[in-house]
N, C-alpha and C positions, 0 to 999 in steps of 0.2 A: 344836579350833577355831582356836587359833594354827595349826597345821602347816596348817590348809585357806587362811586367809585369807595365808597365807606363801607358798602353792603361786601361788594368785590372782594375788600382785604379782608374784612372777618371771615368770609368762607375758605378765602385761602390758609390761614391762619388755619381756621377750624379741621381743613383737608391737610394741614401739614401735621398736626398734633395726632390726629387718628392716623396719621401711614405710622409717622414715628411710635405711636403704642404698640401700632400694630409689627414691628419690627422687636419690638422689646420683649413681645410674646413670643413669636417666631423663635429668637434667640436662646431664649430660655427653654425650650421644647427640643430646642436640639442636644442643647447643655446637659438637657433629661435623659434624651434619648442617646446621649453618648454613656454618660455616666450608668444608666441602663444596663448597655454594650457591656461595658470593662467590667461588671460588676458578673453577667453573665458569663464571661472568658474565663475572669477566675473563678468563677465556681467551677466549670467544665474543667479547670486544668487542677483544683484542687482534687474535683472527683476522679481523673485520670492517673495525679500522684496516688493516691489510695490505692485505684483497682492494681496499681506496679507492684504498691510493697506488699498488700494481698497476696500479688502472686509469688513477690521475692520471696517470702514466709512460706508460701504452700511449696514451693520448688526444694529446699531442703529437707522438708517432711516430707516428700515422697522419696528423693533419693534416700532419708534413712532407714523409709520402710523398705525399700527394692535391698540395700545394704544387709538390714537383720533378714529378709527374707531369705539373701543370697548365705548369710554364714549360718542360717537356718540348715539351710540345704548340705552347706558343707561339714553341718556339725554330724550331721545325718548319717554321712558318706562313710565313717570311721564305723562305724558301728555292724557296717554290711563286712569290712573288711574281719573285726574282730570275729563276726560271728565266723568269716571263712578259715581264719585261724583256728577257731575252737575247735571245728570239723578238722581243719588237718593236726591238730593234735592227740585226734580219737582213731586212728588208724583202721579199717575193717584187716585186718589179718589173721591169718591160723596160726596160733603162737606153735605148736606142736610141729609146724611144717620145718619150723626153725631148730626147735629143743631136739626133735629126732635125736640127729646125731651125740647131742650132748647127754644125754638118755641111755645110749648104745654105748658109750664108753665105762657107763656104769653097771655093765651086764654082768660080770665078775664081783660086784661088793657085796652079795650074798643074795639069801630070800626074803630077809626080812626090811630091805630096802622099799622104803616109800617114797612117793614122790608127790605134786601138791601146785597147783597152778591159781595165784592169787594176782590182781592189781595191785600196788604196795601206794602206790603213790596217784592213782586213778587217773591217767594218763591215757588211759584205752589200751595198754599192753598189759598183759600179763607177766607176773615174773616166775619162774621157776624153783621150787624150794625141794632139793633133792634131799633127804632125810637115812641115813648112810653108816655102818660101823661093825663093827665085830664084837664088839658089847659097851657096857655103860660109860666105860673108862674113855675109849675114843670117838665115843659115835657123833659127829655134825651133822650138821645142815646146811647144806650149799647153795645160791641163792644167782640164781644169772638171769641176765633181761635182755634185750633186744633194742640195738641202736645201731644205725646206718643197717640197716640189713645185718646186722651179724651179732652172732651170741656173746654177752660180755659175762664174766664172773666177775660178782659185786661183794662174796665174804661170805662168812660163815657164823653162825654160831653154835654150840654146844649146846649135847644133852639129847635124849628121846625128849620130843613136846606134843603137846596138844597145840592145834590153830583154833583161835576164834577172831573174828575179825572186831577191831580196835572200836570203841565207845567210839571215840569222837570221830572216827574216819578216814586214820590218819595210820597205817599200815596194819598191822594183827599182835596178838597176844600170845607169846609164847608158854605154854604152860607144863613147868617140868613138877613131875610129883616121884620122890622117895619115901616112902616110909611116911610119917606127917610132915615131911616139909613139903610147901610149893614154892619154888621159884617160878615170878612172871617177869618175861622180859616184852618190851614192844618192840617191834621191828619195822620200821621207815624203810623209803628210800625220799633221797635226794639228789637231786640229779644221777650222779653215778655214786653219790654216796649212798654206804648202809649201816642207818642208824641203828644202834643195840642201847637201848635203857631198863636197867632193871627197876621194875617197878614195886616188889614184892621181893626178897632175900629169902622166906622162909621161916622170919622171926616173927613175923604181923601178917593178920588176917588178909585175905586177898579176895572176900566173898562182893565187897563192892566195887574193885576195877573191871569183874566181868560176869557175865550170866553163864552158868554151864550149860542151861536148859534152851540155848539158842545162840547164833552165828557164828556156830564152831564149821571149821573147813575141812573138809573131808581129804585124808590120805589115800592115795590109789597104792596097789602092789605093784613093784617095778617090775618082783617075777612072773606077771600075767604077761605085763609090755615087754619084756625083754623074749617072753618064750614065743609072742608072737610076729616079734622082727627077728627073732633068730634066723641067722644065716643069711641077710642082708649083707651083712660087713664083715670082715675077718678081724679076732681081736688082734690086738696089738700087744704086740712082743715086749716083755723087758727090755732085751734088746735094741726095739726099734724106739724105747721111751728115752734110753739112753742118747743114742742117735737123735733125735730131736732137738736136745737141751746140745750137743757136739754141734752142730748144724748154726746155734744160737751162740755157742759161745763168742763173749767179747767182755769189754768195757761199757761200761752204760752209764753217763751222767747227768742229774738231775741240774739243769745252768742257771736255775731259781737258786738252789741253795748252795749248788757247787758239789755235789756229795757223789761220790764212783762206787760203784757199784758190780760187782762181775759177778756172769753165768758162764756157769762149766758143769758140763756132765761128771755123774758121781761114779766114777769106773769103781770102786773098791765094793759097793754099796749094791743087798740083794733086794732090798726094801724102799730105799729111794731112787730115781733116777736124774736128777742135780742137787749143783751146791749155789746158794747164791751166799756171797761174800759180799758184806758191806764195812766202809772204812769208817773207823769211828775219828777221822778227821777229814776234812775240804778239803777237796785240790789233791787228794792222796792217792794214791791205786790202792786197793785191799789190801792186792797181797805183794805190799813194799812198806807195808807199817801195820799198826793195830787194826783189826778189823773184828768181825763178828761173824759166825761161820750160821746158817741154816741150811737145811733139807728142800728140796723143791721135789716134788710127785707130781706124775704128770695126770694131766687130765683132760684136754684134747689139743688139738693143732693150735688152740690160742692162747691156752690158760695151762699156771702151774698153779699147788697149790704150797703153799710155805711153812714147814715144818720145825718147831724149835722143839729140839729134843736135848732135853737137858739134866743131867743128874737122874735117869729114869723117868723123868716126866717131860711129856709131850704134849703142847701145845700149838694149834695152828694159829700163826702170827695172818694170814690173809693171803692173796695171792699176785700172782705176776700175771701178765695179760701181754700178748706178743703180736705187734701189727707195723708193718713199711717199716721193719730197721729199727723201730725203738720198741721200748716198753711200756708198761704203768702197772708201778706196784697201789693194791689198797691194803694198806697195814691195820691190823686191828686198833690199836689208840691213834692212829694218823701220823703219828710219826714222818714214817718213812713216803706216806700217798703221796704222789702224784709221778709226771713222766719224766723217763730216763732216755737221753737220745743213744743211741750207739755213737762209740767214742769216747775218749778222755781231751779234756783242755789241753 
Protein backbone atom coordinates (compact mmCIF):
# COMPACT_ATOMS: atom_id res chain seq x y z
CA UNK A 1 0.00 0.00 0.00
CA UNK A 2 3.01 2.42 0.79
CA UNK A 3 4.90 1.23 -2.47
CA UNK A 4 1.48 1.93 -4.48
CA UNK A 5 0.55 5.42 -3.00
CA UNK A 6 4.73 6.08 -3.45
CA UNK A 7 4.43 4.98 -7.19
CA UNK A 8 1.19 7.61 -7.29
CA UNK A 9 3.21 10.80 -6.11
CA UNK A 10 6.16 10.25 -8.16
CA UNK A 11 3.95 10.39 -11.37
CA UNK A 12 2.36 13.14 -10.17
CA UNK A 13 5.32 14.88 -9.33
CA UNK A 14 6.75 13.69 -12.74
CA UNK A 15 3.21 15.10 -14.62
CA UNK A 16 3.58 18.39 -12.74
CA UNK A 17 7.26 19.17 -13.89
CA UNK A 18 6.59 18.33 -17.70
CA UNK A 19 3.18 20.67 -17.76
CA UNK A 20 5.39 23.33 -15.99
CA UNK A 21 8.28 22.94 -18.80
CA UNK A 22 6.00 22.69 -21.01
CA UNK A 23 4.48 26.21 -20.15
CA UNK A 24 7.95 27.70 -19.97
CA UNK A 25 8.41 26.79 -23.65
CA UNK A 26 4.92 27.90 -24.55
CA UNK A 27 5.94 31.33 -22.89
CA UNK A 28 9.01 31.84 -24.48
CA UNK A 29 7.67 31.19 -28.16
CA UNK A 30 5.30 33.86 -27.73
CA UNK A 31 7.97 36.28 -26.15
CA UNK A 32 9.55 35.21 -29.81
CA UNK A 33 6.84 35.68 -31.74
CA UNK A 34 5.93 38.93 -30.29
CA UNK A 35 9.31 40.30 -30.43
CA UNK A 36 9.17 38.92 -34.24
CA UNK A 37 5.98 41.22 -34.55
CA UNK A 38 7.49 44.60 -33.39
CA UNK A 39 10.62 44.04 -35.04
CA UNK A 40 8.57 43.56 -38.41
CA UNK A 41 6.27 46.89 -37.72
CA UNK A 42 9.26 48.82 -37.57
CA UNK A 43 10.81 47.79 -40.48
CA UNK A 44 7.53 48.25 -42.47
CA UNK A 45 7.17 51.81 -40.84
CA UNK A 46 11.07 52.49 -41.48
CA UNK A 47 10.40 51.39 -45.20
CA UNK A 48 7.33 53.68 -45.38
CA UNK A 49 9.46 56.80 -43.66
CA UNK A 50 11.80 56.48 -46.81
CA UNK A 51 9.26 55.84 -49.69
CA UNK A 52 7.73 59.69 -47.95
CA UNK A 53 11.00 61.55 -48.10
CA UNK A 54 11.62 59.79 -51.62
CA UNK A 55 8.91 61.25 -52.63
CA UNK A 56 9.21 64.69 -50.61
CA UNK A 57 12.64 65.10 -52.63
CA UNK A 58 11.24 64.06 -56.07
CA UNK A 59 8.14 66.61 -55.41
CA UNK A 60 10.46 69.67 -55.69
CA UNK A 61 12.50 68.42 -58.46
CA UNK A 62 9.64 68.26 -60.68
CA UNK A 63 8.06 71.60 -59.69
CA UNK A 64 11.59 73.06 -60.53
CA UNK A 65 11.68 71.44 -63.74
CA UNK A 66 7.60 72.47 -64.69
CA UNK A 67 9.19 76.17 -63.16
CA UNK A 68 12.59 76.45 -65.68
CA UNK A 69 10.32 74.73 -68.23
CA UNK A 70 7.61 77.38 -67.83
CA UNK A 71 10.26 80.63 -67.87
CA UNK A 72 11.69 78.59 -70.70
CA UNK A 73 8.67 79.27 -72.45
CA UNK A 74 8.52 82.64 -71.32
CA UNK A 75 11.90 83.46 -72.21
CA UNK A 76 10.94 82.52 -75.64
CA UNK A 77 7.95 84.73 -75.93
CA UNK A 78 10.04 88.22 -76.15
CA UNK A 79 11.87 87.19 -78.97
CA UNK A 80 8.58 86.52 -81.23
CA UNK A 81 7.79 90.07 -80.17
CA UNK A 82 11.27 91.50 -80.99
CA UNK A 83 11.36 90.00 -84.29
CA UNK A 84 7.61 91.75 -84.77
CA UNK A 85 9.32 95.06 -83.85
CA UNK A 86 12.09 94.63 -86.44
CA UNK A 87 9.45 94.16 -89.15
CA UNK A 88 7.58 97.21 -88.12
CA UNK A 89 10.56 99.19 -88.13
CA UNK A 90 11.36 98.19 -91.87
CA UNK A 91 8.34 99.79 -93.40
CA UNK A 92 7.32 98.38 -97.22
CA UNK A 93 6.64 102.12 -98.58
CA UNK A 94 7.29 104.29 -101.80
CA UNK A 95 9.49 106.86 -100.51
CA UNK A 96 8.75 108.96 -103.81
CA UNK A 97 4.99 108.87 -103.13
CA UNK A 98 6.01 111.21 -100.21
CA UNK A 99 9.09 113.17 -101.72
CA UNK A 100 6.80 114.06 -104.85
CA UNK A 101 5.83 117.16 -103.60
CA UNK A 102 8.95 118.06 -101.86
CA UNK A 103 10.64 117.39 -105.38
CA UNK A 104 8.19 119.93 -107.28
CA UNK A 105 9.07 122.70 -105.10
CA UNK A 106 12.44 122.56 -106.50
CA UNK A 107 11.43 122.74 -110.23
CA UNK A 108 12.79 126.48 -110.37
CA UNK A 109 16.54 125.73 -108.93
CA UNK A 110 17.91 125.23 -112.30
CA UNK A 111 19.10 122.18 -114.68
CA UNK A 112 21.73 121.12 -113.02
CA UNK A 113 19.92 119.99 -109.86
CA UNK A 114 20.26 116.40 -108.77
CA UNK A 115 18.61 114.57 -106.45
CA UNK A 116 19.62 111.04 -104.79
CA UNK A 117 17.55 108.56 -102.47
CA UNK A 118 19.68 106.77 -99.83
CA UNK A 119 18.97 104.83 -96.11
CA UNK A 120 21.19 106.99 -93.99
CA UNK A 121 20.61 105.14 -90.94
CA UNK A 122 18.93 101.67 -92.33
CA UNK A 123 15.82 101.88 -90.90
CA UNK A 124 13.93 100.65 -94.12
CA UNK A 125 13.26 104.38 -95.24
CA UNK A 126 15.00 106.17 -97.52
CA UNK A 127 16.04 109.78 -97.13
CA UNK A 128 16.06 112.21 -99.69
CA UNK A 129 19.33 114.30 -100.59
CA UNK A 130 18.41 117.15 -102.94
CA UNK A 131 21.67 118.40 -104.34
CA UNK A 132 20.87 122.26 -105.54
CA UNK A 133 22.68 126.01 -106.44
CA UNK A 134 23.61 128.48 -108.93
CA UNK A 135 27.23 127.73 -108.60
CA UNK A 136 30.15 126.64 -106.23
CA UNK A 137 29.81 129.46 -103.90
CA UNK A 138 26.01 128.44 -102.78
CA UNK A 139 25.24 125.12 -103.88
CA UNK A 140 23.79 122.55 -100.86
CA UNK A 141 22.49 119.64 -100.31
CA UNK A 142 19.12 119.05 -98.59
CA UNK A 143 18.45 116.07 -96.93
CA UNK A 144 14.50 115.09 -95.66
CA UNK A 145 13.09 111.67 -94.33
CA UNK A 146 9.76 110.45 -93.48
CA UNK A 147 8.29 110.21 -90.02
CA UNK A 148 4.46 109.88 -89.00
CA UNK A 149 3.62 110.00 -92.62
CA UNK A 150 5.13 113.37 -93.39
CA UNK A 151 8.26 114.91 -95.06
CA UNK A 152 10.64 116.17 -92.33
CA UNK A 153 13.83 118.46 -93.36
CA UNK A 154 16.85 117.16 -91.37
CA UNK A 155 19.80 120.04 -92.80
CA UNK A 156 22.10 120.55 -95.15
CA UNK A 157 25.53 120.36 -96.10
CA UNK A 158 27.73 122.20 -98.67
CA UNK A 159 29.48 121.89 -101.73
CA UNK A 160 28.95 119.75 -105.23
CA UNK A 161 29.78 115.99 -103.85
CA UNK A 162 30.15 112.66 -104.91
CA UNK A 163 28.04 109.76 -102.72
CA UNK A 164 29.44 106.50 -101.76
CA UNK A 165 28.03 104.60 -99.24
CA UNK A 166 30.08 104.65 -95.64
CA UNK A 167 32.86 101.61 -95.00
CA UNK A 168 31.34 100.75 -91.85
CA UNK A 169 27.53 101.19 -92.69
CA UNK A 170 26.81 103.91 -90.98
CA UNK A 171 25.44 106.65 -93.47
CA UNK A 172 27.59 107.83 -96.84
CA UNK A 173 30.66 109.72 -97.86
CA UNK A 174 30.68 112.95 -99.10
CA UNK A 175 33.23 113.59 -101.56
CA UNK A 176 33.86 117.30 -102.70
CA UNK A 177 36.93 117.67 -105.25
CA UNK A 178 38.55 121.26 -106.26
CA UNK A 179 41.51 121.59 -108.05
CA UNK A 180 43.75 118.70 -105.74
CA UNK A 181 41.95 119.21 -102.69
CA UNK A 182 39.32 116.49 -101.60
CA UNK A 183 37.21 117.22 -98.91
CA UNK A 184 35.25 113.95 -97.32
CA UNK A 185 32.50 114.52 -95.11
CA UNK A 186 30.29 111.42 -93.65
CA UNK A 187 26.86 112.04 -93.27
CA UNK A 188 24.51 109.94 -90.35
CA UNK A 189 21.38 110.25 -89.35
CA UNK A 190 20.15 109.93 -85.83
CA UNK A 191 16.93 109.80 -84.94
CA UNK A 192 16.09 113.18 -86.41
CA UNK A 193 19.53 114.25 -86.12
CA UNK A 194 21.94 114.98 -89.14
CA UNK A 195 25.41 114.12 -88.32
CA UNK A 196 28.13 115.99 -90.72
CA UNK A 197 31.98 114.76 -89.77
CA UNK A 198 34.76 115.71 -91.83
CA UNK A 199 36.73 113.07 -92.34
CA UNK A 200 39.36 114.38 -94.76
CA UNK A 201 39.96 118.53 -95.01
CA UNK A 202 41.97 118.32 -98.15
CA UNK A 203 45.50 118.48 -96.43
CA UNK A 204 45.73 114.30 -96.01
CA UNK A 205 45.27 111.57 -98.24
CA UNK A 206 41.81 110.25 -98.43
CA UNK A 207 42.62 107.04 -100.68
CA UNK A 208 41.90 104.70 -97.49
CA UNK A 209 38.44 105.98 -96.09
CA UNK A 210 36.93 105.05 -99.49
CA UNK A 211 37.09 102.92 -102.69
CA UNK A 212 36.23 105.19 -105.85
CA UNK A 213 35.99 102.02 -107.94
CA UNK A 214 32.76 100.77 -105.93
CA UNK A 215 29.46 102.00 -103.73
CA UNK A 216 29.25 105.13 -104.99
CA UNK A 217 25.38 106.33 -105.30
CA UNK A 218 24.04 107.48 -108.11
CA UNK A 219 22.67 111.19 -108.94
CA UNK A 220 19.40 111.27 -110.92
CA UNK A 221 18.49 114.93 -113.00
CA UNK A 222 15.70 116.71 -111.35
CA UNK A 223 15.20 118.29 -114.94
CA UNK A 224 14.14 114.82 -116.46
CA UNK A 225 11.60 114.63 -112.93
CA UNK A 226 10.64 117.94 -112.98
CA UNK A 227 9.79 118.05 -117.04
CA UNK A 228 7.89 115.01 -116.41
CA UNK A 229 5.41 116.19 -113.48
CA UNK A 230 5.33 119.50 -115.08
CA UNK A 231 2.03 121.05 -114.70
CA UNK A 232 0.90 118.86 -111.91
CA UNK A 233 1.09 121.87 -109.39
CA UNK A 234 1.25 125.56 -110.07
CA UNK A 235 4.45 127.10 -108.72
CA UNK A 236 4.30 129.17 -105.98
CA UNK A 237 4.42 132.90 -105.99
CA UNK A 238 7.02 135.11 -104.12
CA UNK A 239 4.23 136.48 -102.95
CA UNK A 240 2.35 133.50 -101.79
CA UNK A 241 5.98 132.58 -99.91
CA UNK A 242 5.68 135.63 -98.18
CA UNK A 243 2.08 134.99 -97.10
CA UNK A 244 3.12 131.69 -95.63
CA UNK A 245 5.80 132.92 -93.12
CA UNK A 246 2.53 136.16 -92.38
CA UNK A 247 0.22 133.34 -91.62
CA UNK A 248 3.03 131.85 -89.11
CA UNK A 249 4.02 134.87 -87.68
CA UNK A 250 4.33 134.88 -83.77
CA UNK A 251 6.54 134.25 -80.64
CA UNK A 252 7.95 130.81 -80.27
CA UNK A 253 9.65 129.48 -77.18
CA UNK A 254 11.93 126.89 -76.47
CA UNK A 255 10.56 126.08 -72.18
CA UNK A 256 13.79 123.65 -71.99
CA UNK A 257 15.99 126.63 -72.20
CA UNK A 258 13.59 129.47 -71.91
CA UNK A 259 14.97 131.06 -75.30
CA UNK A 260 11.97 133.30 -77.73
CA UNK A 261 12.34 133.20 -80.82
CA UNK A 262 10.11 135.17 -83.71
CA UNK A 263 8.87 134.43 -87.26
CA UNK A 264 7.83 137.27 -89.47
CA UNK A 265 7.59 137.53 -93.06
CA UNK A 266 10.48 139.71 -94.79
CA UNK A 267 8.05 142.40 -96.72
CA UNK A 268 11.25 144.59 -97.82
CA UNK A 269 13.14 141.45 -99.05
CA UNK A 270 13.23 140.26 -103.21
CA UNK A 271 15.33 137.16 -102.29
CA UNK A 272 14.16 136.02 -98.96
CA UNK A 273 10.75 135.39 -97.80
CA UNK A 274 11.10 135.61 -93.67
CA UNK A 275 13.15 136.79 -90.88
CA UNK A 276 13.59 134.74 -87.81
CA UNK A 277 14.77 136.71 -84.96
CA UNK A 278 16.41 135.12 -82.08
CA UNK A 279 17.18 136.75 -78.41
CA UNK A 280 20.54 136.52 -77.37
CA UNK A 281 18.97 136.45 -73.60
CA UNK A 282 16.01 134.02 -71.72
CA UNK A 283 12.89 135.06 -70.96
CA UNK A 284 13.45 138.07 -73.53
CA UNK A 285 11.20 138.81 -76.70
CA UNK A 286 13.87 139.60 -79.77
CA UNK A 287 12.72 142.46 -80.64
CA UNK A 288 12.68 144.12 -76.88
CA UNK A 289 16.50 143.61 -76.39
CA UNK A 290 19.55 142.16 -78.20
CA UNK A 291 18.79 139.60 -80.61
CA UNK A 292 20.13 138.08 -83.72
CA UNK A 293 18.42 138.66 -87.05
CA UNK A 294 18.55 135.68 -90.03
CA UNK A 295 16.85 134.96 -93.47
CA UNK A 296 14.27 132.09 -93.78
CA UNK A 297 13.48 130.92 -97.76
CA UNK A 298 10.71 129.02 -97.99
CA UNK A 299 10.68 125.61 -99.09
CA UNK A 300 7.37 123.93 -98.78
CA UNK A 301 4.18 124.02 -96.35
CA UNK A 302 6.57 122.62 -93.56
CA UNK A 303 9.95 123.52 -93.85
CA UNK A 304 12.14 126.91 -94.07
CA UNK A 305 15.40 127.06 -94.79
CA UNK A 306 17.71 129.53 -92.45
CA UNK A 307 19.97 131.87 -94.02
CA UNK A 308 22.84 133.91 -92.33
CA UNK A 309 24.01 136.34 -94.57
CA UNK A 310 26.51 138.30 -93.29
CA UNK A 311 29.37 140.77 -94.30
CA UNK A 312 28.69 139.29 -98.08
CA UNK A 313 28.94 135.84 -96.92
CA UNK A 314 26.16 133.38 -96.86
CA UNK A 315 25.76 130.63 -94.91
CA UNK A 316 22.81 128.12 -94.22
CA UNK A 317 22.62 127.84 -90.39
CA UNK A 318 19.65 124.74 -90.85
CA UNK A 319 16.11 124.84 -90.93
CA UNK A 320 12.69 125.56 -89.29
CA UNK A 321 10.13 122.77 -89.53
CA UNK A 322 6.32 124.12 -88.94
CA UNK A 323 3.44 121.54 -87.50
CA UNK A 324 0.08 122.03 -84.59
CA UNK A 325 1.22 125.63 -83.62
CA UNK A 326 4.82 125.15 -82.80
CA UNK A 327 8.12 124.62 -84.46
CA UNK A 328 11.58 122.77 -84.57
CA UNK A 329 14.44 124.45 -85.39
CA UNK A 330 17.78 121.97 -86.48
CA UNK A 331 20.70 124.27 -86.26
CA UNK A 332 23.84 123.46 -87.80
CA UNK A 333 26.26 123.24 -84.50
CA UNK A 334 22.89 122.40 -82.31
CA UNK A 335 22.94 125.24 -80.76
CA UNK A 336 19.66 126.52 -81.23
CA UNK A 337 17.72 122.42 -82.16
CA UNK A 338 15.15 121.46 -80.84
CA UNK A 339 11.01 122.69 -80.26
CA UNK A 340 9.67 126.01 -79.91
CA UNK A 341 5.98 126.26 -78.70
CA UNK A 342 3.91 129.15 -80.01
CA UNK A 343 3.92 131.86 -77.33
CA UNK A 344 5.98 133.66 -74.94
CA UNK A 345 6.14 132.94 -70.78
Amino acid sequence: MKKRMRRILLLTLALSLTTLQWGCQNKEEKNSSSSNSVSEEKAEDEAEEKTEDSEEKKAPEEEQESDDSEQLEEAEVPKEDEAEQEVETRPDINEMDYYQETLNSYSNSGQDSLYALYDLDSDGIEELIVSTGTCEADWRNDIYTIENDMVKSMGSFENTATLYKANDGNGIYAIYQHMDAEVVRQITKDGRQLGITILSDGTESSEEIYDSNKNEISWNEMAALTTATAGSEEAITPEECKEFFRGRADYYTNFNTYLIVKISAWEDSDEYDGELLVAKETRQAPDYGAASSYYLRYESNETATIIDAKKGVVVERGTVEFYNGSIYINWDTGTLTGEYTEGRP
